[in-house]
SEKEDO-344443 format. One record per residue (C-alpha): x, y, z; residue number from 0. Coordinates in pm, 1 decimal, padded with zeros to 6 digits, always signed. Example, Ala and Ser with C-alpha at 12.3 -4.5 7.8 and 13.67 -1.06 7.14 Angstrom:
2
<<+01230.0, -00450.0, +00780.0>, 0>
<<+01367.0, -00106.0, +00714.0>, 1>
//
This chain:
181
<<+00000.0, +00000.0, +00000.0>, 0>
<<+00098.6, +00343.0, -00104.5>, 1>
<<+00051.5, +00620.3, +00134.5>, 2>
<<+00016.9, +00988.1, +00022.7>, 3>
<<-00034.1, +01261.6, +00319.3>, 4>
<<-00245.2, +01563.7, +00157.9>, 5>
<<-00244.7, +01928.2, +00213.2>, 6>
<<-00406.0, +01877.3, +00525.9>, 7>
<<-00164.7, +01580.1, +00665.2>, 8>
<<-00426.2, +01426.0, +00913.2>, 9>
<<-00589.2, +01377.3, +00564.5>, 10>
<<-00457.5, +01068.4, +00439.3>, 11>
<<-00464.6, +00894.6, +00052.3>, 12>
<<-00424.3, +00524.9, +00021.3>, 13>
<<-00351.6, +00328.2, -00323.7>, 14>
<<-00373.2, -00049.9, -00264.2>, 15>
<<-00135.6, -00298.5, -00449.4>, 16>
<<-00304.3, -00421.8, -00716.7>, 17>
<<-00268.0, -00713.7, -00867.1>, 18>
<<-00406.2, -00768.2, -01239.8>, 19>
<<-00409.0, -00996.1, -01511.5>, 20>
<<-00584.9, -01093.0, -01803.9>, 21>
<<-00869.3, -01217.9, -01583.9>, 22>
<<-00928.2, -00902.9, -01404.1>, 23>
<<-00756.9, -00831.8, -01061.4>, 24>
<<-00719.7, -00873.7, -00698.9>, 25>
<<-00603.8, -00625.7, -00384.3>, 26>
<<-00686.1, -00618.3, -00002.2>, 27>
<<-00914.3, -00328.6, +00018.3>, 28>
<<-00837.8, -00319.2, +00410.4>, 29>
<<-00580.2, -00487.2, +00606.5>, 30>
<<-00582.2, -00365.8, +00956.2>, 31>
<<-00232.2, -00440.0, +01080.0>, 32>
<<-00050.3, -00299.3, +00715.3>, 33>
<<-00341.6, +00012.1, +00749.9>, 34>
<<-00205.6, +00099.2, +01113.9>, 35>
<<+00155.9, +00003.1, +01021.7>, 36>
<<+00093.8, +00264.2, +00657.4>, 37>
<<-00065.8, +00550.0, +00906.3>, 38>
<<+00066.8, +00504.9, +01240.8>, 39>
<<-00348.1, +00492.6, +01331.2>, 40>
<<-00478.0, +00213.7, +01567.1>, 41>
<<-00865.2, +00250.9, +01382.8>, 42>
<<-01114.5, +00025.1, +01456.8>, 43>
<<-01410.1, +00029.8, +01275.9>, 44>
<<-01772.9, -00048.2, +01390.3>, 45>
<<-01981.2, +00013.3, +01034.1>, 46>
<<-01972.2, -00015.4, +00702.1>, 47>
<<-02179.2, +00178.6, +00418.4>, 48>
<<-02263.7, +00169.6, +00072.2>, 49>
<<-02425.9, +00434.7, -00156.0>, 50>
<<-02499.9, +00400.7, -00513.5>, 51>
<<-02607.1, +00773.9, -00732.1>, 52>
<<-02645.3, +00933.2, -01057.2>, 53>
<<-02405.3, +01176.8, -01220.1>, 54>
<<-02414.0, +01513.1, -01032.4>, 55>
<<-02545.5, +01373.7, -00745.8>, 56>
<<-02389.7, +01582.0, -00420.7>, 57>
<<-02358.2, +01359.5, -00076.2>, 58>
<<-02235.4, +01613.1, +00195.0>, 59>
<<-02063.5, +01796.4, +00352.2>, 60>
<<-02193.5, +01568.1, +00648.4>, 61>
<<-02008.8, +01499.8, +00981.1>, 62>
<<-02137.8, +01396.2, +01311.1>, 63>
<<-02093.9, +01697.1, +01598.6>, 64>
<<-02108.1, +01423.6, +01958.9>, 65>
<<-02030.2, +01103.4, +01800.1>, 66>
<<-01761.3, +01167.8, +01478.9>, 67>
<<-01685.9, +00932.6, +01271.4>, 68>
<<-01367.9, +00859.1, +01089.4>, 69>
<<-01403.6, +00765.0, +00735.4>, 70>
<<-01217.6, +00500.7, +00539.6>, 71>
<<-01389.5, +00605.9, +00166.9>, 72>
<<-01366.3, +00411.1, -00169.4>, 73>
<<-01565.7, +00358.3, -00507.1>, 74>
<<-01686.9, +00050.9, -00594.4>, 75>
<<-01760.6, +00128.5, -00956.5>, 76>
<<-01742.2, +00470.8, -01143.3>, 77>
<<-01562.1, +00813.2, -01025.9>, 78>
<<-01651.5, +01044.2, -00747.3>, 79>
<<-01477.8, +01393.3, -00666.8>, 80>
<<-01415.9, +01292.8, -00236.9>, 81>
<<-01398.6, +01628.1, -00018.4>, 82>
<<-01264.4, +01663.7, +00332.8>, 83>
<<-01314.6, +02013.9, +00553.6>, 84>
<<-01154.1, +02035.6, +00824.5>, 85>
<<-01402.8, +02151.2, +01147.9>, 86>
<<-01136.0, +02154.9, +01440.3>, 87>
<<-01120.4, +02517.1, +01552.2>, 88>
<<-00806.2, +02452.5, +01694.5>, 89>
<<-00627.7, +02327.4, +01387.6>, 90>
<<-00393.1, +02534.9, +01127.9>, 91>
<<-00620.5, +02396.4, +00826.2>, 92>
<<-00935.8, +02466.6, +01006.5>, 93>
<<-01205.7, +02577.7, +00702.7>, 94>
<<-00969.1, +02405.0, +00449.1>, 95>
<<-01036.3, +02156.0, +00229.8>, 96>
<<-00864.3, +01882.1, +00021.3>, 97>
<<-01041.6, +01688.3, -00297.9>, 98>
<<-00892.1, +01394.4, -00477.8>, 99>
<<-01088.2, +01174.4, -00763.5>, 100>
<<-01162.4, +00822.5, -00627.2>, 101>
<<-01252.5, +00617.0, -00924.4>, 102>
<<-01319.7, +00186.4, -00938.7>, 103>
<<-01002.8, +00226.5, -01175.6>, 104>
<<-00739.8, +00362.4, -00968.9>, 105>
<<-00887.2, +00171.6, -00629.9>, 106>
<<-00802.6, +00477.1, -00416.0>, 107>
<<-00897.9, +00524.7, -00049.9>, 108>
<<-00945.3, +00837.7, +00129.6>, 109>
<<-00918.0, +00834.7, +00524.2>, 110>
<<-01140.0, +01139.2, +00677.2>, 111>
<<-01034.9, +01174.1, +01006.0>, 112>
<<-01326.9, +01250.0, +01289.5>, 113>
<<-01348.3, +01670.7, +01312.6>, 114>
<<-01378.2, +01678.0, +00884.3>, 115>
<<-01696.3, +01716.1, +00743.8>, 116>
<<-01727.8, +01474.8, +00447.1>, 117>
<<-01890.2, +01490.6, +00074.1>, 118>
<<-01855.7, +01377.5, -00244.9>, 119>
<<-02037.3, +01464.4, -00597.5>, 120>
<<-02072.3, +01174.5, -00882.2>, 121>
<<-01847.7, +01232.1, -01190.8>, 122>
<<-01950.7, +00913.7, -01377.2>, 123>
<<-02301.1, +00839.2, -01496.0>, 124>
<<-02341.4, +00642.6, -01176.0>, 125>
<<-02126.4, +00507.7, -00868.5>, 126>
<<-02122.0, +00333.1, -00614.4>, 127>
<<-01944.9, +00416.9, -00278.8>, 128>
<<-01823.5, +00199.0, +00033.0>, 129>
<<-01713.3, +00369.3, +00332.9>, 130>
<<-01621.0, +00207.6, +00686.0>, 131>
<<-01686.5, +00430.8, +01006.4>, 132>
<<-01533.5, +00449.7, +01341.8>, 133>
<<-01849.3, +00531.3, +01471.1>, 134>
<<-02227.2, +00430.5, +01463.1>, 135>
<<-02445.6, +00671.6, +01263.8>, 136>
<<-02635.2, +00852.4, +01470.2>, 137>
<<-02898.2, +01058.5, +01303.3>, 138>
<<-02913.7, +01316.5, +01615.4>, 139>
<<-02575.4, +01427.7, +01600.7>, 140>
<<-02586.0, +01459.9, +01213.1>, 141>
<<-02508.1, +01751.9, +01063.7>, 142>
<<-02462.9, +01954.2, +00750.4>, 143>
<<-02227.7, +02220.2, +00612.9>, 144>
<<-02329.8, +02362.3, +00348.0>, 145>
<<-02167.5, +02219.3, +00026.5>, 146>
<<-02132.0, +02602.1, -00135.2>, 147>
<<-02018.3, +02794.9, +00122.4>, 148>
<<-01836.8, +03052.4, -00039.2>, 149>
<<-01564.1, +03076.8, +00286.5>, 150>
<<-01496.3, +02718.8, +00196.1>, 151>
<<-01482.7, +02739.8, -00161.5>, 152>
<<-01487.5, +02416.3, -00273.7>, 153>
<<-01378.8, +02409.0, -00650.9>, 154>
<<-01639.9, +02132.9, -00751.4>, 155>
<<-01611.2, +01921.8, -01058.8>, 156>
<<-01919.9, +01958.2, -01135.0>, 157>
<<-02191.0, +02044.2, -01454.5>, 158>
<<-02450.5, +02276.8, -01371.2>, 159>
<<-02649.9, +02221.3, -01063.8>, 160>
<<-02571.6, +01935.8, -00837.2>, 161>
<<-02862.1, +01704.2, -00716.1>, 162>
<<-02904.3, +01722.1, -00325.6>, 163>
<<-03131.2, +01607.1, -00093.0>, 164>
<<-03321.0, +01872.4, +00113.1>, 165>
<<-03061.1, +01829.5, +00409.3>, 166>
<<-02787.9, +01888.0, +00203.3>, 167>
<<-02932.0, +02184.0, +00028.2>, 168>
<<-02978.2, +02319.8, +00369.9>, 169>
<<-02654.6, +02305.8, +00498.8>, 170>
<<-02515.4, +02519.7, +00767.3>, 171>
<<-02261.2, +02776.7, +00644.2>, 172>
<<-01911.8, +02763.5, +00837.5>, 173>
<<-01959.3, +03033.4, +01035.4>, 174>
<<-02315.2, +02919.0, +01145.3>, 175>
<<-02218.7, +02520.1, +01164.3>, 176>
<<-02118.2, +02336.4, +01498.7>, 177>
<<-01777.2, +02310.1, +01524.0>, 178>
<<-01528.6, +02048.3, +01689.3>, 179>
<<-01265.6, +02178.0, +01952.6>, 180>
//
């Protein structure tokens, strides 16, 4: 496994070994003891998630205020455009952001630490995303930042209007939003 620390460094990228052949290919997709040895994390994670969309669709910017989750993200099949904010008040990259393109092709993981607020917006006609948690969901400490806030600025890859559920198109702007520590 290849490990690539972003412009926020708690903000980690992870490209598996793959191996491929004419039949197809193989990789681990998690390995807890090469994961923690990569990322000098000891994670353990309690839930796993899967999402399929359309093109355009916008997931996010969600993050849970009195439970946070870390996030282990990749795509199944197709491309997303995977965004990380980071909510710690007390950190040097608080209200920044890092993107990367997780595709089924290049078998990519992103690792969202707990204090980012998480989204992603569908770049192929559809996709399909798995994400492990270090938390349980828990819909009463959900919440939203808004996926446009112009403090943020997230350059989105994206044509036209996204497609959002009401929650997300009611997002908190940063300087409204809960915050972590």
């Amino acid at each position: 496994m290849k490990l690539e620390i972003s412009l926020i460094p708690d903000v980690l990228l992870l490209t598996p070994k793959v191996f491929a052949d004419s039949r197809g290919f193989f990789y681990e997709s998690y390995n807890h003891k090469l994961f923690g040895e990569k990322t000098g994390l000891d994670i353990s994670f309690v839930q796993d998630n899967h999402s399929r969309s359309q093109k355009n669709v916008l997931r996010g910017l969600h993050y849970q205020i009195g439970k946070p989750q870390g996030k282990l993200v990749r795509v199944l099949a197709g491309a997303i455009q995977d965004v990380a904010v980071d909510l710690r008040k007390s950190s040097p990259t608080f209200g920044k952001s890092v993107s990367f393109v997780l595709s089924a092709e290049n078998c990519q993981q992103l690792w969202v630490p707990a204090g980012f607020a998480h989204g992603f917006v569908v770049l192929s006609d559809t996709a399909e995303v798995a994400y492990k948690t270090t938390d349980y969901y828990a819909p009463s400490e959900e919440r939203c930042l808004l996926w446009n806030d112009p403090e943020v600025a997230i350059a989105w890859q994206i044509d036209g209007q996204p497609i959002l559920s009401s929650k997300d198109a009611e997002g908190k702007l940063l300087n409204k939003a809960e915050l972590f520590a």
